[in-house]
C-alpha positions as MATLAB code, in Angstrom:
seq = 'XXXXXXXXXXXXXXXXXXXXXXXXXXXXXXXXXXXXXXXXXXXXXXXXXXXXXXXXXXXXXXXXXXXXXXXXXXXXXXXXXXXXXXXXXXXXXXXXXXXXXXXXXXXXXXXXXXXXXXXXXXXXXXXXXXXXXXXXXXXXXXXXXXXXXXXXXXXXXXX';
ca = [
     -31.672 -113.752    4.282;
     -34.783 -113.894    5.185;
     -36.832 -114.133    8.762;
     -40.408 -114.837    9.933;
     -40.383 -112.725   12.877;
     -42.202 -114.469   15.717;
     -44.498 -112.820   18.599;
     -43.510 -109.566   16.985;
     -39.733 -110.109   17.176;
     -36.429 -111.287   15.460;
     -33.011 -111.572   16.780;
     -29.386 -111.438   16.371;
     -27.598 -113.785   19.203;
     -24.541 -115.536   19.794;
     -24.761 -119.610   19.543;
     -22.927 -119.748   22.540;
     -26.223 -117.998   25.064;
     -29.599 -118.995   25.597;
     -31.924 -117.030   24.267;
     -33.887 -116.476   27.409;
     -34.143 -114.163   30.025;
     -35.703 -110.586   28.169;
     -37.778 -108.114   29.720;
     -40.337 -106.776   27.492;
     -39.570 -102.901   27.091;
     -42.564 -101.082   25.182;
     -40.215  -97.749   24.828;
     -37.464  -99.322   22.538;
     -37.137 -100.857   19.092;
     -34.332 -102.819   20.343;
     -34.315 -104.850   23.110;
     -30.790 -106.632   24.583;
     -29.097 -108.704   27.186;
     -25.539 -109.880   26.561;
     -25.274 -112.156   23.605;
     -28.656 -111.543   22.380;
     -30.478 -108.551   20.436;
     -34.044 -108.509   19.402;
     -36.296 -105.803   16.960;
     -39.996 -105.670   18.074;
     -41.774 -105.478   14.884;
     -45.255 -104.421   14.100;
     -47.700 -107.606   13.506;
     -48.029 -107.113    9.831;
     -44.566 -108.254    9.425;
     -44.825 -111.721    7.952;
     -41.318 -111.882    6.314;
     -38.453 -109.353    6.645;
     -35.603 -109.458    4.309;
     -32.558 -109.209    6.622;
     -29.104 -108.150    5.630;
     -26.114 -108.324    7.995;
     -22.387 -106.623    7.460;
     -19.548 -106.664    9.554;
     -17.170 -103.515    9.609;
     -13.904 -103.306   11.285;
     -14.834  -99.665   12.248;
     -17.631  -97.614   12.713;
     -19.795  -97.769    9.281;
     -20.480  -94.369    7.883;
     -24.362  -93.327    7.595;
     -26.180  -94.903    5.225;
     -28.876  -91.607    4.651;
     -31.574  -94.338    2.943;
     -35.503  -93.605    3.487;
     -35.247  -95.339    6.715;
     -38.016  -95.776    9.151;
     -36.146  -96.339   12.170;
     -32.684  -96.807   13.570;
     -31.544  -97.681   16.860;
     -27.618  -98.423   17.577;
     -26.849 -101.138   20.342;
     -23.519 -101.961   22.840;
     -23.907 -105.762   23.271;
     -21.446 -108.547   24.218;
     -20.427 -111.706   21.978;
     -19.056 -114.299   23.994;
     -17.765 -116.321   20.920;
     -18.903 -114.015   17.825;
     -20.583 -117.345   16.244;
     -23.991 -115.945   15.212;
     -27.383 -116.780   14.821;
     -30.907 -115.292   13.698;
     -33.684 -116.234   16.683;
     -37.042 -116.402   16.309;
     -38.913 -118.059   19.359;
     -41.214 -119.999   17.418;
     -38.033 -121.383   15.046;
     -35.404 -120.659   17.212;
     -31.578 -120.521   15.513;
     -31.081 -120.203   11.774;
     -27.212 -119.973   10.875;
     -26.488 -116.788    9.476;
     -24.038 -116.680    6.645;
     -21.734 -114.454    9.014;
     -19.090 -115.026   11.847;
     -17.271 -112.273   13.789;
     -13.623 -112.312   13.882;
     -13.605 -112.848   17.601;
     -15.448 -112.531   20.886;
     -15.789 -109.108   21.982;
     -17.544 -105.869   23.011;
     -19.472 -105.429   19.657;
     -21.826 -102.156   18.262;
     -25.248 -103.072   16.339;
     -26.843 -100.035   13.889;
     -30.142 -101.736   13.339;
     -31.818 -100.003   10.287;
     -35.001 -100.696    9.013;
     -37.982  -99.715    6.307;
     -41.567 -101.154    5.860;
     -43.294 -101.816    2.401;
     -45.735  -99.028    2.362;
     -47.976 -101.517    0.092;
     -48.467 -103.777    2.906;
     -50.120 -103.484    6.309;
     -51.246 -100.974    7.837;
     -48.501 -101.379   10.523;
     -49.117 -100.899   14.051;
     -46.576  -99.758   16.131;
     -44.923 -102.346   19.278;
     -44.119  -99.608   21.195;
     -45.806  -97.088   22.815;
     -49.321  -98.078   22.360;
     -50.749  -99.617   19.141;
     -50.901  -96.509   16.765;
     -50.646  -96.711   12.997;
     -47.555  -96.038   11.828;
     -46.864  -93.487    9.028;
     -44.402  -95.397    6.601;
     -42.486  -93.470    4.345;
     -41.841  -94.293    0.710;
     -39.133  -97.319    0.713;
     -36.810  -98.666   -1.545;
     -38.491 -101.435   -3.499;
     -35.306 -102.893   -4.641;
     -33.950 -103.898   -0.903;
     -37.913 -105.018    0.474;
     -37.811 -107.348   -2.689;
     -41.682 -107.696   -2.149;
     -41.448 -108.629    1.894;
     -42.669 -106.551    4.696;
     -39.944 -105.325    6.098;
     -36.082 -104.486    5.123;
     -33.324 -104.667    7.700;
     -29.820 -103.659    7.636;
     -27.740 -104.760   10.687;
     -23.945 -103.199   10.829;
     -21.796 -104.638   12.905;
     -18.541 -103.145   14.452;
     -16.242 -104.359   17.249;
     -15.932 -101.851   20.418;
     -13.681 -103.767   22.428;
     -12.030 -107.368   22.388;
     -11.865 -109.063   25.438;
      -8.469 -109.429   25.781;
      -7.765 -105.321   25.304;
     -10.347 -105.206   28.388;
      -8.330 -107.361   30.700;
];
């Protein structure tokens, strides 16, 4: 699929939460509160071509030119998701969890070296230094995105 990111982020959430409630954090890519996971993504991100898999266990490592990865431990009340954007908000996502849960996120990502420059959301606004990506997943956006998904813990094994 694909997202307009919005004030420099896109998210993953659960239907079931408001999206609200987020403390900025300069230091991370990813930035969470139960139900909800955002990437902060440099300004020059117009579109980014999103792809989402579920796994029943932990994915192996996908060694692709990436540009970043971060890995997240986030709850799903109902595991009925949704893409965020706050100037959009919810786009259905052609994806549903097999149940509620404890859930891991591998968020992987790549920028089109074509485009930009980029300037980094974290840390200060420094250029970033994109390595060579794979044209065939950017498909002529911005950015590429690869979210795994893997269950940690239902909620009935933590009861």
């Amino acid at each position: 699929m694909v997202v307009s990111p919005s004030y420099r982020l896109f998210g993953l959430m659960d239907t079931s939460i408001e999206p609200y409630g987020l403390d900025p954090d300069d230091t991370h890519w990813l930035l969470s509160v139960p139900g909800l996971v955002y990437l902060q993504v440099p300004s020059a991100v117009i579109k980014s071509a999103v792809r989402l898999e579920s796994w029943s266990s932990k994915p192996p490592e996908n060694h692709s030119n990436w540009f970043g990865q971060e890995e997240v431990e986030v709850e799903l009340p109902t595991g009925d998701l949704g893409i965020h954007t706050i100037d959009c908000g919810v786009q259905e996502v052609p994806l549903s969890l097999p149940s509620a849960g404890l859930y891991k996120m591998r968020w992987q990502w790549m920028f089109n070296g074509d485009r930009g420059p980029f300037l980094s959301p974290i840390g200060g606004a420094r250029v970033l230094s994109v390595p060579p990506g794979q044209e065939r997943e950017l498909k002529g956006k911005d950015q590429y995105c690869l979210v795994q998904i893997w269950r940690t813990l239902a909620y009935s094994e933590r009861e």
